[in-house]
C-alpha positions, -999 to +999 in steps of 0.1 A: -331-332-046-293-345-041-291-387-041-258-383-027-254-403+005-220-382+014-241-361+037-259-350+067-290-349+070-311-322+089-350-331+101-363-295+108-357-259+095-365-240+126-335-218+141-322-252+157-318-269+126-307-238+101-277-228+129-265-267+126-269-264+090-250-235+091-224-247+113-221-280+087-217-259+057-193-237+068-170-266+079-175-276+043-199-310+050-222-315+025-260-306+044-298-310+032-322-297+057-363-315+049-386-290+063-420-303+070-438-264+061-440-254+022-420-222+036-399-211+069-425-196+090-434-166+102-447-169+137-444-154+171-428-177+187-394-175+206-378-133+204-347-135+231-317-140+220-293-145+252-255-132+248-237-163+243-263-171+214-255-138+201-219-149+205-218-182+182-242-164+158-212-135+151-194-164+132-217-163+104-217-121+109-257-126+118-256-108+150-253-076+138-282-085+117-303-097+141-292-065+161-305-040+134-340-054+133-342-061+171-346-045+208-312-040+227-323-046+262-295-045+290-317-045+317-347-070+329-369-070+358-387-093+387-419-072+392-450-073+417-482-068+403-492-043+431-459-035+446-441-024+414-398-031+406-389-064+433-354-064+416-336-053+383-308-071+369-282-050+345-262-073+313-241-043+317-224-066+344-214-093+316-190-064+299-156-086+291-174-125+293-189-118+258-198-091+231-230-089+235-239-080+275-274-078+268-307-098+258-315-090+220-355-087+214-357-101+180-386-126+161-366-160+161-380-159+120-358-130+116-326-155+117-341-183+099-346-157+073-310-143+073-297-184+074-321-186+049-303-164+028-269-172+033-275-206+023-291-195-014-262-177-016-237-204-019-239-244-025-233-257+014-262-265+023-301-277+003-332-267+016-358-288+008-395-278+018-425-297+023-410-331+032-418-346+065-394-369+081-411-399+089-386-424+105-352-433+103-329-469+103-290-467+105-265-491+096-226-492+102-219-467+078-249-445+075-286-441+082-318-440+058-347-417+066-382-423+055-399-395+042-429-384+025-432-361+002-456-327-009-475-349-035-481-376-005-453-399-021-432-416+001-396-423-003-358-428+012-332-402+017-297-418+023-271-398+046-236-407+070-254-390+099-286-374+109-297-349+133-329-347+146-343-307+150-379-324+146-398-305+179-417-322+205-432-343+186-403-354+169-407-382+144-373-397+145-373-393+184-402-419+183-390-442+153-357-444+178-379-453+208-363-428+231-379-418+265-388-384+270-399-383+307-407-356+325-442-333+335-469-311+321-473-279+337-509-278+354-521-244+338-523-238+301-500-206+288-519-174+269-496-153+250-509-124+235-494-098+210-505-060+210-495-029+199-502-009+234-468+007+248-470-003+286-435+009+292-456+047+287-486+032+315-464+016+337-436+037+359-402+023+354-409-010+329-383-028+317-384-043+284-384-076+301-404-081+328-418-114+353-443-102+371-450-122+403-488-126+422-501-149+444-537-152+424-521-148+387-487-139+377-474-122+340-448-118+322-445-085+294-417-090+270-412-060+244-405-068+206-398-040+180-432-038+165-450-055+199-455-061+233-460-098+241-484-104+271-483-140+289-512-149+314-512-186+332-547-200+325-573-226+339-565-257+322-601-270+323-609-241+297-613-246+257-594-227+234-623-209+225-635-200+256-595-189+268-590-167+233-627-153+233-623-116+223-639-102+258-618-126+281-587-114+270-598-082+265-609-087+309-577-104+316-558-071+297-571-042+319-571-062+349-532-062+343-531-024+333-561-007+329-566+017+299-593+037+284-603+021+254-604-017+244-565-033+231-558-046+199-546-080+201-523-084+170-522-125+179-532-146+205-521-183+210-531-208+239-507-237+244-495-265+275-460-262+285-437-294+288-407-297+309-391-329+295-355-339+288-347-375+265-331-402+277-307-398+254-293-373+227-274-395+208-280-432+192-254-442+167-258-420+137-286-399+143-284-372+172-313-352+188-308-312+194-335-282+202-371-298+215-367-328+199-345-331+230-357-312+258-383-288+266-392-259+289-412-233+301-405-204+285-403-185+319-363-173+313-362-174+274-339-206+275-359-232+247-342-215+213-307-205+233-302-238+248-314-255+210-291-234+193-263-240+220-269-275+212-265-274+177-232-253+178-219-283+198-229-308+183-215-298+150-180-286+164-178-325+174-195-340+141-172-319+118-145-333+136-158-370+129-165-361+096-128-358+092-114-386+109-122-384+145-143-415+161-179-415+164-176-419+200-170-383+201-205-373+200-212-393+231-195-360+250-223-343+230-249-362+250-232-360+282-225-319+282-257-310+268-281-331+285-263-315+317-271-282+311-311-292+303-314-309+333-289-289+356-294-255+344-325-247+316-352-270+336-339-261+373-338-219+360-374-222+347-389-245+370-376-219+394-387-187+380-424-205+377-425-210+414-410-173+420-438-154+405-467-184+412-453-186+449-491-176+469-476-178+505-473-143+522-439-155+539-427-171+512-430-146+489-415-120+509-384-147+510-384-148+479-384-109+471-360-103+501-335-129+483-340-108+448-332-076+465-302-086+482-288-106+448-293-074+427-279-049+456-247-077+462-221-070+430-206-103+433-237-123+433-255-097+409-235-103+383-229-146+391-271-142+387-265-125+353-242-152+344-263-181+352-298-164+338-279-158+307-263-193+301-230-181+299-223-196+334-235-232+321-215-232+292-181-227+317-193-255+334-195-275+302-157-278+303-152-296+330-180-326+315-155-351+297 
């Protein structure tokens, strides 16, 4: 491990942290990234990639990466449970606001293992497994970050800035004592992963697909390899009890029934925050991805709006780096925390309430509002420009 203080440091080697790594090193700033994990993982998390994420990931040539092991999907849908297609919105419509006028399907591990490998491939940025960040002090001309190490050691890492990619439970976030108001949704979230093509059981499926009902709404997102079920659940359930074999196997064929019983590949149960911090930036050390803010996942906006954090972010600390003054990253804080509260947790708290929404009239509304957006070209594509991000990252411009 490097001693040398002439650098940032990186809390976090999710895609949040690897992108702003990335970005770093290629502006030639010396980076080393502490990953709490003894590897990058391999989970199901987060697998849409929005276009203007696709857009800042062409710089490093990953796109077209992340293309070749993904799902193109131009299209998405709002879907009744009963009532079939409500509204389906076309990317097609984006054609000359960015390259990609689609959503990419792809396992968010697939670009922390391409970043992965562009970083052993030159000497920009070091990758250091198995240390947690623990907390962090600053002075006037850099900050010192408490750590503890695989063997249970602790220590000091030395650095001229920090940023914080820690999640939710961010360590730094806490040894800063920033706020991070905000709610916990009432009903706990089931994903679950199976092989079971519902696009060939269910007439006219989209890849992407939110699924509205008074009693119990869905959402069916398709990967390469899977399809990716996610049920609202009673809260007052155990894990157990919510991931017990013959429950989700109930919950399944209630949603589309088959002969036979599914194969769940993976199952995970999990609360949903909504919860922005009170601030993204205190002197040296700069918050990005959940350590920031969190969401529902309704809208695929937690990794997009993390990453699009971390591409500005570092665009403004590469130009301190070189001379420009550190009150430069306050713009940081004011454009970014924008967008979480204006844009990410408006569009999800919104698409929650669209497909939870029990009243007969005000779900009609709601469906008669879809259909004219989608049938309107004007506001059809101004939808596909907010629901992408592209929209809010216009806006960003006019935040000084």
């Amino acid at each position: 491990m490097s001693d040398n203080a002439e650098r940032v440091i990186v809390v976090g080697a999710g895609p949040v942290g690897l992108v702003a790594a990335a970005c770093l090193g290629s502006a030639g700033i010396p980076v080393t990234v502490i990953e709490t994990s003894d590897a990058l993982p391999k989970d199901l998390r987060a697998s849409t990639f929005h276009p203007p994420t696709l857009d800042m990931l062409d710089r490093f040539g990953l796109s077209r990466k992340l293309v070749a092991r993904g799902l193109v999907c131009p299209k998405w849908q709002f879907r009744d449970r009963k009532e079939g297609v409500i509204a389906e919105f076309d990317l097609g419509r984006l054609e000359g606001e960015t390259n990609h006028p689609y959503r990419l399907q792809c396992e968010q591990w697939k670009l922390t293992e391409h970043l992965r490998e562009m970083f052993e491939a030159s000497d920009a940025v070091e990758l250091l497994y198995g240390v947690e960040g623990l907390s962090v002090e600053q002075s006037d001309d850099g900050v010192t970050l408490s750590v503890r190490h695989p063997d249970g050691s602790t220590g000091e890492m030395k650095a001229r800035y920090l940023i914080a990619c820690d999640g939710a439970r961010s360590n730094v976030r806490k040894s800063l004592g920033i706020a991070f108001d905000g709610l916990t949704i009432p009903e706990i979230f089931l994903s679950m992963s199976t092989e079971f093509a519902f696009d060939e059981a269910i007439p006219d499926l989209a890849p992407i697909a939110y699924l509205t009902d008074p009693s119990e709404w869905a959402v069916l997102l398709r990967t390469p390899s899977l399809w990716r079920v996610l049920l609202p659940t009673d809260p007052g359930l155990t894990d157990a009890e919510i991931k017990a074999p013959e429950v989700m196997e109930a919950r399944l064929q209630k949603l589309c029934p088959k002969p036979g019983a599914y194969d769940v590949v993976h199952a995970t149960a999990y609360r949903v925050h909504q919860r922005v911090a009170a601030s993204y930036v205190a002197g040296r050390v700069f918050l990005a991805g959940d350590s920031a803010h969190l969401n529902n996942p309704l809208g695929g906006m937690g990794m997009n709006g993390g990453i699009h954090d971390a591409v500005n972010l570092t665009d403004k600390l590469a130009a301190v780096w070189h001379g420009a003054p550190l009150e430069t990253l306050g713009r940081y804080e004011r454009q970014r925390r924008k967008v979480a509260i204006d844009t990410v947790q408006a569009q999800s708290l919104r698409n929650r309430a669209i497909m939870a929404e029990n009243d007969p009239e005000a779900r009609r509304a709601h469906h008669d509002d879809l259909r004219a957006i989608a049938a309107d070209p004007e506001r059809h594509k101004a939808y596909v420009m907010r629901s992408s991000m592209l929209q809010s990252l216009k806006e960003l411009e006019e935040v000084a």
